[in-house]
N, CA, C and O atoms as a GROMACS GRO file, in nm:
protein
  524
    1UNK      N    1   1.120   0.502   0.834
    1UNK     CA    2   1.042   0.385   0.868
    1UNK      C    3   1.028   0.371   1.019
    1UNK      O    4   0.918   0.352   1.070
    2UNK      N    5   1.129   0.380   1.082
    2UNK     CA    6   1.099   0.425   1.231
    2UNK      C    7   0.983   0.468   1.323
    2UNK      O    8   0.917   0.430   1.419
    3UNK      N    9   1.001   0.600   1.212
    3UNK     CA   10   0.889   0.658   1.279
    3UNK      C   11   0.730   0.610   1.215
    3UNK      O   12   0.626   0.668   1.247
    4UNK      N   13   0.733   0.541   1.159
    4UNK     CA   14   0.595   0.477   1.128
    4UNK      C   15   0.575   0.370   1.213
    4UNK      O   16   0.464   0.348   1.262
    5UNK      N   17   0.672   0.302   1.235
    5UNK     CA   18   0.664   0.162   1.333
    5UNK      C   19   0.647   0.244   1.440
    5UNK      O   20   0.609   0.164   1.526
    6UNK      N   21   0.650   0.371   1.502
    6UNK     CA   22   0.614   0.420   1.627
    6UNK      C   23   0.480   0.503   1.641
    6UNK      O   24   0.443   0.580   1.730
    7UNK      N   25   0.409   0.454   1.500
    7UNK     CA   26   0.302   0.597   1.479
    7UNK      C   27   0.327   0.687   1.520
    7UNK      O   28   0.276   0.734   1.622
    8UNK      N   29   0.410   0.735   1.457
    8UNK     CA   30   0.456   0.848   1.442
    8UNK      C   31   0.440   0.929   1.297
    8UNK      O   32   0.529   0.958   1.218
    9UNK      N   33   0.335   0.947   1.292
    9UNK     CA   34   0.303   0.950   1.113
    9UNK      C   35   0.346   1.129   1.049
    9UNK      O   36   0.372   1.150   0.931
   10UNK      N   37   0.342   1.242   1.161
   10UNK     CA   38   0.410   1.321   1.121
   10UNK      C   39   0.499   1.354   1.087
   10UNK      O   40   0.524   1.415   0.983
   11UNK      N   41   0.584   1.309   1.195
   11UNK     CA   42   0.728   1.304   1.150
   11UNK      C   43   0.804   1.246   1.042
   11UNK      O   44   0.905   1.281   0.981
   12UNK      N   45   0.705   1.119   1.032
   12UNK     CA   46   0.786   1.060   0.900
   12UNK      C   47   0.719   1.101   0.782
   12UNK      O   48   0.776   1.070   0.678
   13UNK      N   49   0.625   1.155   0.773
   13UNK     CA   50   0.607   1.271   0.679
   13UNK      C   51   0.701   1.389   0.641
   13UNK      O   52   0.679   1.446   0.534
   14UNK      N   53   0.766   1.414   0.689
   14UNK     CA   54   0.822   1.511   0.743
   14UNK      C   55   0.978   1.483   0.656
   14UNK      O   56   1.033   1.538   0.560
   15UNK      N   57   1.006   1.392   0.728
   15UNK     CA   58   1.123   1.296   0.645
   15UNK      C   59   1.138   1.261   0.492
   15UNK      O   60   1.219   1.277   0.400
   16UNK      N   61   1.018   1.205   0.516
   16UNK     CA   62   0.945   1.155   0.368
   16UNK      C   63   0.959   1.276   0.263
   16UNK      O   64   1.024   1.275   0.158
   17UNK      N   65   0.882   1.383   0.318
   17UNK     CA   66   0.890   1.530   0.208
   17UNK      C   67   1.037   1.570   0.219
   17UNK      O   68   1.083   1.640   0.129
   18UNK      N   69   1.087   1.547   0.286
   18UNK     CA   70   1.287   1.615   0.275
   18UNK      C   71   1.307   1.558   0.161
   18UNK      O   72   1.315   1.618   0.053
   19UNK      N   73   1.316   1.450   0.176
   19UNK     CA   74   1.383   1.306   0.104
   19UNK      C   75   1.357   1.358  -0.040
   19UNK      O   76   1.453   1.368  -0.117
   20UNK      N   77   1.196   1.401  -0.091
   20UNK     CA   78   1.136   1.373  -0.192
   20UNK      C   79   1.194   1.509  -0.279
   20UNK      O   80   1.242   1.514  -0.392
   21UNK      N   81   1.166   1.620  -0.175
   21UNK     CA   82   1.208   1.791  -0.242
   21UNK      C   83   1.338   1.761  -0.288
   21UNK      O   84   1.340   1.772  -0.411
   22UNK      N   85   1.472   1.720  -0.234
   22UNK     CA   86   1.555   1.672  -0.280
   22UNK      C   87   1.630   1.586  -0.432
   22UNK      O   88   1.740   1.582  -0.487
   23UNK      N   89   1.501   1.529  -0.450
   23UNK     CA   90   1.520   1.440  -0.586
   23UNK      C   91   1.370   1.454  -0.632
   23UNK      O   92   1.316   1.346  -0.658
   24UNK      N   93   1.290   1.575  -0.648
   24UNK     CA   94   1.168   1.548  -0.704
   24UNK      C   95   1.139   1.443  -0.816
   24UNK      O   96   1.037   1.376  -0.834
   25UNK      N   97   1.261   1.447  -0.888
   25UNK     CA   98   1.216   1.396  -0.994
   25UNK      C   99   1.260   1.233  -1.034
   25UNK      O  100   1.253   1.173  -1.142
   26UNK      N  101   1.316   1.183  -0.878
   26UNK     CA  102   1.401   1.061  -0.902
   26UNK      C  103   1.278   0.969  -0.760
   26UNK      O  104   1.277   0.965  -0.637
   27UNK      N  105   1.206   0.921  -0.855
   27UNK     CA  106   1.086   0.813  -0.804
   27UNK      C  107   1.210   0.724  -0.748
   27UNK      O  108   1.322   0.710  -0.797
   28UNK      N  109   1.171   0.685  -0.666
   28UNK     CA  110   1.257   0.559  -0.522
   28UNK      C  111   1.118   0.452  -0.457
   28UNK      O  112   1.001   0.487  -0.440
   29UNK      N  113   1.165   0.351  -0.438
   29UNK     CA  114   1.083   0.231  -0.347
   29UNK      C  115   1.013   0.312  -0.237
   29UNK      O  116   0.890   0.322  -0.232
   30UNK      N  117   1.088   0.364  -0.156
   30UNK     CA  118   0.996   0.434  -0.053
   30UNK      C  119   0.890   0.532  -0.077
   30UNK      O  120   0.853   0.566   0.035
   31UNK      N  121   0.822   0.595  -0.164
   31UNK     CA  122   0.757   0.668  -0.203
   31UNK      C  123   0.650   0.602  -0.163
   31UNK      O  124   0.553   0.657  -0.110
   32UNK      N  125   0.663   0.433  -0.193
   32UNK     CA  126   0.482   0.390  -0.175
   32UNK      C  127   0.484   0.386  -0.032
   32UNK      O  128   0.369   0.393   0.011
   33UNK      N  129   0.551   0.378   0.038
   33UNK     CA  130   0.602   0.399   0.207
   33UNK      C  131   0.509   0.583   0.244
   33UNK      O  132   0.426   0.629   0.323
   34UNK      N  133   0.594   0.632   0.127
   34UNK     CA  134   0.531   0.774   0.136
   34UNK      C  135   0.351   0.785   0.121
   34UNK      O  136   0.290   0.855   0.202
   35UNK      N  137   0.302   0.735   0.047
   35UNK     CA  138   0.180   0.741   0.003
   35UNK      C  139   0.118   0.672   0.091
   35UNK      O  140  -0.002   0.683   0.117
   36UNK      N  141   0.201   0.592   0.148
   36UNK     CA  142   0.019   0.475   0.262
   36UNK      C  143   0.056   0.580   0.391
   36UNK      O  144  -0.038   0.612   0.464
   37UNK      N  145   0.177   0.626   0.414
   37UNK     CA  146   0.152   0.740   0.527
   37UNK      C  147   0.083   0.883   0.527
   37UNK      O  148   0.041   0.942   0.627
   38UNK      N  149   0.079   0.934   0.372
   38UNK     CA  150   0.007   1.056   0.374
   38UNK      C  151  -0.149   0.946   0.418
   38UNK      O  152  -0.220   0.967   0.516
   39UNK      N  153  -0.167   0.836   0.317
   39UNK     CA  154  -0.328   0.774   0.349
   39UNK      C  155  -0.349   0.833   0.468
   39UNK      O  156  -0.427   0.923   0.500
   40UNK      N  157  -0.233   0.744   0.555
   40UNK     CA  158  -0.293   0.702   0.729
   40UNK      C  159  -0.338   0.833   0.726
   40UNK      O  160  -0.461   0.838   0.734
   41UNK      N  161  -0.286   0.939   0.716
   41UNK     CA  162  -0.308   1.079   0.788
   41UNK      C  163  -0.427   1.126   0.724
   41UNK      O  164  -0.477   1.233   0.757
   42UNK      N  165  -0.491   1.030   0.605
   42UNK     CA  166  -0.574   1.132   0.580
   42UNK      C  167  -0.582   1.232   0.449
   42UNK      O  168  -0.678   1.307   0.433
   43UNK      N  169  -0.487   1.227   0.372
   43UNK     CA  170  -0.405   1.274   0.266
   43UNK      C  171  -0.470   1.218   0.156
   43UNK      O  172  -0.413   1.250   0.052
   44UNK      N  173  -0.562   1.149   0.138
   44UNK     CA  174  -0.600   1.089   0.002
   44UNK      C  175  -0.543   1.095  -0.107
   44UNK      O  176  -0.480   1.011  -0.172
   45UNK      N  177  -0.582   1.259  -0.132
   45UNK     CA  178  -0.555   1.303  -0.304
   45UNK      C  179  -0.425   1.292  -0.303
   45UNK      O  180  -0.376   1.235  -0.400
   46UNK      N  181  -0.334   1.343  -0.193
   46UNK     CA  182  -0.170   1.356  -0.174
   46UNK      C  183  -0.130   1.201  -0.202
   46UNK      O  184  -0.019   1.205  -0.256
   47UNK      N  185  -0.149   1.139  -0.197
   47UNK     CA  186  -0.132   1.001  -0.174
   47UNK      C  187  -0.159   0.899  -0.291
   47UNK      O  188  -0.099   0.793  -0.306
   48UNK      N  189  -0.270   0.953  -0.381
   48UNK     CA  190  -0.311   0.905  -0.491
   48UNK      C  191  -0.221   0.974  -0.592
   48UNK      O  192  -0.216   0.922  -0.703
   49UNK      N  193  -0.147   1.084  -0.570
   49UNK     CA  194  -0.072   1.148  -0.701
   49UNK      C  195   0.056   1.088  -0.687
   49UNK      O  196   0.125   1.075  -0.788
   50UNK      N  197   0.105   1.046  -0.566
   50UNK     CA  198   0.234   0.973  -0.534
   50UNK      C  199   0.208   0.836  -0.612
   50UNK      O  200   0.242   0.825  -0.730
   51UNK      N  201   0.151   0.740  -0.549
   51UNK     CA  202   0.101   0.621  -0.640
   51UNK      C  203   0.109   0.628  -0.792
   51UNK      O  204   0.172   0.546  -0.859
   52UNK      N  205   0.049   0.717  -0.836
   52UNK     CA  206   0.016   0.725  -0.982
   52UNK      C  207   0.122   0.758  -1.029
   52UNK      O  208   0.140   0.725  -1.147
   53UNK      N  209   0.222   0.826  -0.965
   53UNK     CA  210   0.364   0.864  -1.046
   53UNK      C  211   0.454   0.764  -1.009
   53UNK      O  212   0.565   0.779  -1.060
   54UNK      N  213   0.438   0.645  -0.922
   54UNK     CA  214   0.490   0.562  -0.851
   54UNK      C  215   0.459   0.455  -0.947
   54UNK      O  216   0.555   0.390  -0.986
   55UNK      N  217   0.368   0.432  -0.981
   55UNK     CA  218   0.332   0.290  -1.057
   55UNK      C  219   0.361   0.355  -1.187
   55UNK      O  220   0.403   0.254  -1.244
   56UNK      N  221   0.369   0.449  -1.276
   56UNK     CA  222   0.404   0.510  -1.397
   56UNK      C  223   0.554   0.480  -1.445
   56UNK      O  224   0.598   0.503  -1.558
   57UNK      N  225   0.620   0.428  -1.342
   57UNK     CA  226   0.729   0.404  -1.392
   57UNK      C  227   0.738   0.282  -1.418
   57UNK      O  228   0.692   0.200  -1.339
   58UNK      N  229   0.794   0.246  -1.524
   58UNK     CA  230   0.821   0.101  -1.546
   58UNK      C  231   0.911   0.011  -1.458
   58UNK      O  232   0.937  -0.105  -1.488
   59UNK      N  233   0.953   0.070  -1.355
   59UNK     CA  234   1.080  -0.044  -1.347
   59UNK      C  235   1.002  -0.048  -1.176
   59UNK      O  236   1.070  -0.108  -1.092
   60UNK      N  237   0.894   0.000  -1.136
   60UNK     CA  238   0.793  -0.022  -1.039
   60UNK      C  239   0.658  -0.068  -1.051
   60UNK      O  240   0.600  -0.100  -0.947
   61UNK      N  241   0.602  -0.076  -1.153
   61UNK     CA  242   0.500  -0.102  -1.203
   61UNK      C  243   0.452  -0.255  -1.233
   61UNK      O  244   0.332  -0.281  -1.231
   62UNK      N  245   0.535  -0.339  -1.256
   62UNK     CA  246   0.477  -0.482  -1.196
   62UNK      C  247   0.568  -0.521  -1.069
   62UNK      O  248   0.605  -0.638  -1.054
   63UNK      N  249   0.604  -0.406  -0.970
   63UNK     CA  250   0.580  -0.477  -0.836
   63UNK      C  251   0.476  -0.510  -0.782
   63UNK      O  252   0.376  -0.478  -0.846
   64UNK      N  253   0.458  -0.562  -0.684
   64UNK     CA  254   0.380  -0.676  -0.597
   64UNK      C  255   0.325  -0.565  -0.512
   64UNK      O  256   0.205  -0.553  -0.488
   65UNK      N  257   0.408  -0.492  -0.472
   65UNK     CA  258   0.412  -0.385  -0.343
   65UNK      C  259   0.315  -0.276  -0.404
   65UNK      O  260   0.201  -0.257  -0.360
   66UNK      N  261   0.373  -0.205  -0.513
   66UNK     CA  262   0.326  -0.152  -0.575
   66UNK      C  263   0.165  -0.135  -0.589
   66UNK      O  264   0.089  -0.043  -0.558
   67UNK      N  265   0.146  -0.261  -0.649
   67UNK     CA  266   0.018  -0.294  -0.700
   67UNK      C  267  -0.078  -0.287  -0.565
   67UNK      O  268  -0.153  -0.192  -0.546
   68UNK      N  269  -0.071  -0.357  -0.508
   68UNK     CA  270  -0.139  -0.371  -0.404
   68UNK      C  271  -0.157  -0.256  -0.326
   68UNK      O  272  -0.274  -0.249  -0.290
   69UNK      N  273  -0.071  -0.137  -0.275
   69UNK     CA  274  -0.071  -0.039  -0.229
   69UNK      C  275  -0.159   0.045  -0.308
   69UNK      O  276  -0.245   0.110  -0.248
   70UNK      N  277  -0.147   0.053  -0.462
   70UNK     CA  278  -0.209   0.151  -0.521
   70UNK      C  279  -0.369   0.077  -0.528
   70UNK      O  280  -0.471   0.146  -0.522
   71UNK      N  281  -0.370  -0.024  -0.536
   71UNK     CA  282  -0.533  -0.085  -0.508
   71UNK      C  283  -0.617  -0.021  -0.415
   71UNK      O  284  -0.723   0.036  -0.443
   72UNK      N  285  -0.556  -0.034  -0.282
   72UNK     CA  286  -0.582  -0.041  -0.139
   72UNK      C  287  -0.623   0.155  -0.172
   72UNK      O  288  -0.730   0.196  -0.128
   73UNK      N  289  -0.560   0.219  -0.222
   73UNK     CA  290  -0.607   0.372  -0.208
   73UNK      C  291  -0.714   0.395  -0.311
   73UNK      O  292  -0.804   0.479  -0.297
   74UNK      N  293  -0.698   0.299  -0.442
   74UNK     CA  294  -0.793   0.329  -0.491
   74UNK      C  295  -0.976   0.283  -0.424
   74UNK      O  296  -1.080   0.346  -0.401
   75UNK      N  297  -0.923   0.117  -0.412
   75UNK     CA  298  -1.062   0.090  -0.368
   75UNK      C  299  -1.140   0.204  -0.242
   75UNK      O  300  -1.262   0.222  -0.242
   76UNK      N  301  -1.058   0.266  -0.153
   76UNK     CA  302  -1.109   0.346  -0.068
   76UNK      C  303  -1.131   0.482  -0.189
   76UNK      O  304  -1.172   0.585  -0.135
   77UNK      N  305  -1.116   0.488  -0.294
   77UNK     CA  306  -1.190   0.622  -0.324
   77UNK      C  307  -1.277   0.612  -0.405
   77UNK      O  308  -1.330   0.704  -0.467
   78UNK      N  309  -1.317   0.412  -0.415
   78UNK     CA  310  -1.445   0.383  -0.483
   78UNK      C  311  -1.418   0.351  -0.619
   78UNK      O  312  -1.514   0.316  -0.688
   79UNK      N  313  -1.316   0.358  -0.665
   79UNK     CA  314  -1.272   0.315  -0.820
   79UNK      C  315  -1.232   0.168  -0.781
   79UNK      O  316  -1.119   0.120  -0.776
   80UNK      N  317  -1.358   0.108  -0.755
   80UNK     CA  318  -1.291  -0.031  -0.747
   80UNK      C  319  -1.285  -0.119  -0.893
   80UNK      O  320  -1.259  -0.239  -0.894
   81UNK      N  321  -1.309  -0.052  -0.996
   81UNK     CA  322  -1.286  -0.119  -1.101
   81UNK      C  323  -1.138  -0.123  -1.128
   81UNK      O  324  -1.100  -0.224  -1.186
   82UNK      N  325  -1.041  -0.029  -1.097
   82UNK     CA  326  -0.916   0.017  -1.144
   82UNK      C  327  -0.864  -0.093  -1.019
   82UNK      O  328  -0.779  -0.182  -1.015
   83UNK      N  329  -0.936  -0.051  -0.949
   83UNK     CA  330  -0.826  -0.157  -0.788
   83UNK      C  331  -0.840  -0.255  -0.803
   83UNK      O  332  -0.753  -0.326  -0.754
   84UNK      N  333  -0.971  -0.335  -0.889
   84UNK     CA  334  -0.987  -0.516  -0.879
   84UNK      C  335  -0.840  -0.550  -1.011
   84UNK      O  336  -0.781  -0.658  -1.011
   85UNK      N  337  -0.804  -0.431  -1.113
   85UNK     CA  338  -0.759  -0.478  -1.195
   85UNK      C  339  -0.591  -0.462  -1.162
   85UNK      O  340  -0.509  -0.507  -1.241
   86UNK      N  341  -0.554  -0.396  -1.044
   86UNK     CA  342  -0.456  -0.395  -1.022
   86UNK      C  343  -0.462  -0.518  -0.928
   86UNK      O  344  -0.393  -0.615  -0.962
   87UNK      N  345  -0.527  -0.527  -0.829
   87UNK     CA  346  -0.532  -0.671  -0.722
   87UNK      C  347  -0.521  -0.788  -0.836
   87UNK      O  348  -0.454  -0.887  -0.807
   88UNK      N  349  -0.590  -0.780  -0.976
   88UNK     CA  350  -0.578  -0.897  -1.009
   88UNK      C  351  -0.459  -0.979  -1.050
   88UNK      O  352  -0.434  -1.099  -1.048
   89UNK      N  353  -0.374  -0.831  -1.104
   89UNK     CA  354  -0.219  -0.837  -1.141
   89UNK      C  355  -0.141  -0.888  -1.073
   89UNK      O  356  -0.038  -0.934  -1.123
   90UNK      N  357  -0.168  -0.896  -0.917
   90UNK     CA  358  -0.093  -0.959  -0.843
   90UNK      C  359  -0.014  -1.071  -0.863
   90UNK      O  360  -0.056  -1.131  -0.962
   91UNK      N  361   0.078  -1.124  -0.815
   91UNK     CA  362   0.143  -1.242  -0.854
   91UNK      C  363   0.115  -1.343  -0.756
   91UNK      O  364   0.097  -1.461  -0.785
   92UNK      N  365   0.111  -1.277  -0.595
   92UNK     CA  366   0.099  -1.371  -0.464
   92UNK      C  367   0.026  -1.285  -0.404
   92UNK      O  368   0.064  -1.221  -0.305
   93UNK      N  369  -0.122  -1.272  -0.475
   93UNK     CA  370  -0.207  -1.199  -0.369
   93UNK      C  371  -0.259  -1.220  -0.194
   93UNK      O  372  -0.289  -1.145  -0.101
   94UNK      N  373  -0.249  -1.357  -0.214
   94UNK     CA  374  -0.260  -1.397  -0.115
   94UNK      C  375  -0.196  -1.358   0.020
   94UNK      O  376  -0.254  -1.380   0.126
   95UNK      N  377  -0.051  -1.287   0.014
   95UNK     CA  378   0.039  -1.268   0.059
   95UNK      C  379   0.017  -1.064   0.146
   95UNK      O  380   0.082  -0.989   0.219
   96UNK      N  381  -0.116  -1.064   0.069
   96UNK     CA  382  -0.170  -0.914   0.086
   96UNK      C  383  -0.299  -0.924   0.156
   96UNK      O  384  -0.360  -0.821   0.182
   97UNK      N  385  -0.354  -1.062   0.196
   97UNK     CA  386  -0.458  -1.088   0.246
   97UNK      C  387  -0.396  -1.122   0.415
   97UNK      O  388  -0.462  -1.127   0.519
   98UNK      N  389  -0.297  -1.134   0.402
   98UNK     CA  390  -0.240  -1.151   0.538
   98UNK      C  391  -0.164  -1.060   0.638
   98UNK      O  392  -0.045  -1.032   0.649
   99UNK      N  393  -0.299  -1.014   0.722
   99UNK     CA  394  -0.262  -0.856   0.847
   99UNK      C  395  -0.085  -0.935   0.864
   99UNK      O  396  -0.003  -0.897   0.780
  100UNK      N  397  -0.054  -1.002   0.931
  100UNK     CA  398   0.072  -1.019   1.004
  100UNK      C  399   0.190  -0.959   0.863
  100UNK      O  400   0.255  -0.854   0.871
  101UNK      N  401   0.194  -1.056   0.743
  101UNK     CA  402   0.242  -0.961   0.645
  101UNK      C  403   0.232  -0.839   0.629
  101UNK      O  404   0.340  -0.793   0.592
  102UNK      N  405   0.133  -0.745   0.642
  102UNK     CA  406   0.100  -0.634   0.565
  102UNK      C  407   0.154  -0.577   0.704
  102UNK      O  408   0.260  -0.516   0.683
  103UNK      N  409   0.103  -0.575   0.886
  103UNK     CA  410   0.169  -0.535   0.970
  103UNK      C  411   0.295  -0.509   0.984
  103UNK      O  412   0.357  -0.403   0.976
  104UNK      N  413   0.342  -0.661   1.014
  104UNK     CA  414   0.511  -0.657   1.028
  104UNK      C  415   0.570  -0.721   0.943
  104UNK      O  416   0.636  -0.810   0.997
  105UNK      N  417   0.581  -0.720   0.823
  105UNK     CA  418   0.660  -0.727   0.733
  105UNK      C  419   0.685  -0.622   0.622
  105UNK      O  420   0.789  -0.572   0.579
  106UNK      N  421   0.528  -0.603   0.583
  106UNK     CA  422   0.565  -0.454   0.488
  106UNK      C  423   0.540  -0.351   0.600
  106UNK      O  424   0.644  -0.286   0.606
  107UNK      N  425   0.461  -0.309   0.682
  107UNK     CA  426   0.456  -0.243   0.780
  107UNK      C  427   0.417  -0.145   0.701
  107UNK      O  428   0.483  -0.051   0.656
  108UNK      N  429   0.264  -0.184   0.682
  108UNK     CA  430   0.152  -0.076   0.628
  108UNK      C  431   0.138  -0.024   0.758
  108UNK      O  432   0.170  -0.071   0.866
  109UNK      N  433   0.060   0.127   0.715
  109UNK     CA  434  -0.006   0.203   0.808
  109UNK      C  435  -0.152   0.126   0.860
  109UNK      O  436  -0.214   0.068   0.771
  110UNK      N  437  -0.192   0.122   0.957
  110UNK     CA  438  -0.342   0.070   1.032
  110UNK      C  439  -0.460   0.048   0.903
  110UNK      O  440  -0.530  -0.039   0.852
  111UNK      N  441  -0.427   0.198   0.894
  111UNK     CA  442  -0.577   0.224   0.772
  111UNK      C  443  -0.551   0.128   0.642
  111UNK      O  444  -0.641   0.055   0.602
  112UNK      N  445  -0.426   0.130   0.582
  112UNK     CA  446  -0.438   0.073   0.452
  112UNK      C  447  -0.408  -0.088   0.474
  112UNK      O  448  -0.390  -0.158   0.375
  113UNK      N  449  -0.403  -0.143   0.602
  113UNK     CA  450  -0.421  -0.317   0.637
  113UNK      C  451  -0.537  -0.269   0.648
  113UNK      O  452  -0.595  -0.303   0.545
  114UNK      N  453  -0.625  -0.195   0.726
  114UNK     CA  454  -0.799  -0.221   0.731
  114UNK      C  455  -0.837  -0.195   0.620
  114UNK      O  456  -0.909  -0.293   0.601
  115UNK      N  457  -0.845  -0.129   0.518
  115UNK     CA  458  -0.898  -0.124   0.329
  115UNK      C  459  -0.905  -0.264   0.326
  115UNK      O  460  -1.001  -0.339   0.343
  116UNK      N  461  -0.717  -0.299   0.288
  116UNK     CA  462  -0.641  -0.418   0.204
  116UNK      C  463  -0.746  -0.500   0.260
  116UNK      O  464  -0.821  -0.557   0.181
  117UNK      N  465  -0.769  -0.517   0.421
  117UNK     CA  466  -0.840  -0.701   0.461
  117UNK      C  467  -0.999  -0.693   0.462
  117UNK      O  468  -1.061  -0.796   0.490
  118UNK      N  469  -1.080  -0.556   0.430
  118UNK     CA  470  -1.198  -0.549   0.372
  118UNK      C  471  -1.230  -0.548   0.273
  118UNK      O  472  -1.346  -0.567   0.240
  119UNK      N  473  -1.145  -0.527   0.203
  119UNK     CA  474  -1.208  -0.573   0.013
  119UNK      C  475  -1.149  -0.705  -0.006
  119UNK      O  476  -1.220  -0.784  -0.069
  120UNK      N  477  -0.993  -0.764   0.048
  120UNK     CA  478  -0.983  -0.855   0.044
  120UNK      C  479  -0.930  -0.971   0.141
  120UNK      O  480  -0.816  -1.015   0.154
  121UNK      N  481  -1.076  -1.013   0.221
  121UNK     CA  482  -1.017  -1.097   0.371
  121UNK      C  483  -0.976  -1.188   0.338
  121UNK      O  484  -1.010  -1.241   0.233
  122UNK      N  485  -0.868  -1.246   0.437
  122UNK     CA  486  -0.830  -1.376   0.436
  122UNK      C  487  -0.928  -1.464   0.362
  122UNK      O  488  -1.047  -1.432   0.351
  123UNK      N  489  -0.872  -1.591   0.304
  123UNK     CA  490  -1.003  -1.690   0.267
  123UNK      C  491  -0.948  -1.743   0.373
  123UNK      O  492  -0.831  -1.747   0.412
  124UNK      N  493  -1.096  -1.806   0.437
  124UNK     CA  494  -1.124  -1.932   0.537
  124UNK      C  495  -1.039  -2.070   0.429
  124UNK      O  496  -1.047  -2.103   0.310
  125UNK      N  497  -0.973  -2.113   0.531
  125UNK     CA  498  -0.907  -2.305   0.481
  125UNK      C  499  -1.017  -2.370   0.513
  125UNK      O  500  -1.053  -2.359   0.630
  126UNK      N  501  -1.108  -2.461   0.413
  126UNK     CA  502  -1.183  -2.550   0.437
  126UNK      C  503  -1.101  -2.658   0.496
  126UNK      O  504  -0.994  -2.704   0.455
  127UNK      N  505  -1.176  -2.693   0.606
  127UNK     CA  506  -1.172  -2.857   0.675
  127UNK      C  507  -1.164  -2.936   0.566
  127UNK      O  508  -1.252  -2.925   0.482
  128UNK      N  509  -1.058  -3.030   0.546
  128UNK     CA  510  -1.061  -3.133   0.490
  128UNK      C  511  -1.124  -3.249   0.587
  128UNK      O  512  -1.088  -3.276   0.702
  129UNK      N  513  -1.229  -3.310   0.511
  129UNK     CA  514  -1.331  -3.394   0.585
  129UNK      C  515  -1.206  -3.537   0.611
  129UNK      O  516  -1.136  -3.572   0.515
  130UNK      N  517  -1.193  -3.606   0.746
  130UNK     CA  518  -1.084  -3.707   0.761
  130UNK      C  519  -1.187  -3.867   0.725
  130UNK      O  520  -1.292  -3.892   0.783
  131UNK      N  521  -1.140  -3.934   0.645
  131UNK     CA  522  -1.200  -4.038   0.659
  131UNK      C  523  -1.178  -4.169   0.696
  131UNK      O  524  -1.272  -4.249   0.698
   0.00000   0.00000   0.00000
C-alpha cells in the first residue's frame, strides 16, 4: 500500500504478484487493492479476472469495497449494465461518490476515483429555501 500512496504503481505490482504466486489459490482483501492497481497501469483484462475471482467468493461478495471496485472496471469496459447492478447493491453508495473517501481513505488509484466520480458524481445538496 505504500507504494501506491507514492505512485508507485510498479512496484506495488510487483509486491502484489509475490504475495499472490504464493497463495494462488487463497483470495485475500487486498487483491481488489491488486486489481485497481493493475487498472491504474492499464491492465484492464488483468484486473477484470482478479475482480471476478474476487467477488466469486462468498465471504467478499457483498462487500461494499468489493462491489464498487468491480463496478468502476466494469463500467470502463462498457458493461454498464453489470456495473449499474453491482453499484446498485451497494449499501452506502454514497460513500463511493466521495473523491476524499475513495482518495484517502480507500486510497483508490487516480484512474478508478476518475471512472467511480463520472458515472457516479457527487449529488449537488439542494439549498433549503430559509423562510
Amino acid at each position: 500500500m505504500v507504494y501506491v500512496d507514492q505512485a508507485k504503481y510498479d512496484a506495488a505490482l510487483l509486491d502484489y504478484q509475490r504475495a499472490v504466486e504464493r497463495r494462488p489459490g487463497d483470495v485475500q482483501p487486498f487483491w481488489v487493492d491488486y486489481a485497481l492497481t493493475l487498472f491504474q497501469r492499464g491492465r484492464d483484462t488483468d484486473a477484470f479476472g482478479i475482480m471476478r475471482r474476487v467477488a466469486s467468493k462468498p465471504s467478499f461478495a457483498q462487500s461494499d469495497d468489493v462491489k464498487a471496485a468491480f463496478a468502476v472496471i466494469l463500467y470502463d469496459r462498457g458493461m454498464l449494465s453489470d456495473a449499474e447492478g453491482l453499484w446498485g447493491a451497494l449499501e452506502r453508495p454514497r460513500r463511493f461518490q466521495d473523491e476524499n473517501f475513495l482518495r484517502n481513505e480507500r486510497r483508490w488509484p487516480p484512474r478508478a476515483v476518475e471512472v467511480a466520480l463520472r458515472y457516479h458524481p457527487p449529488q449537488l445538496r439542494r439549498a433549503t429555501p430559509s423562510t
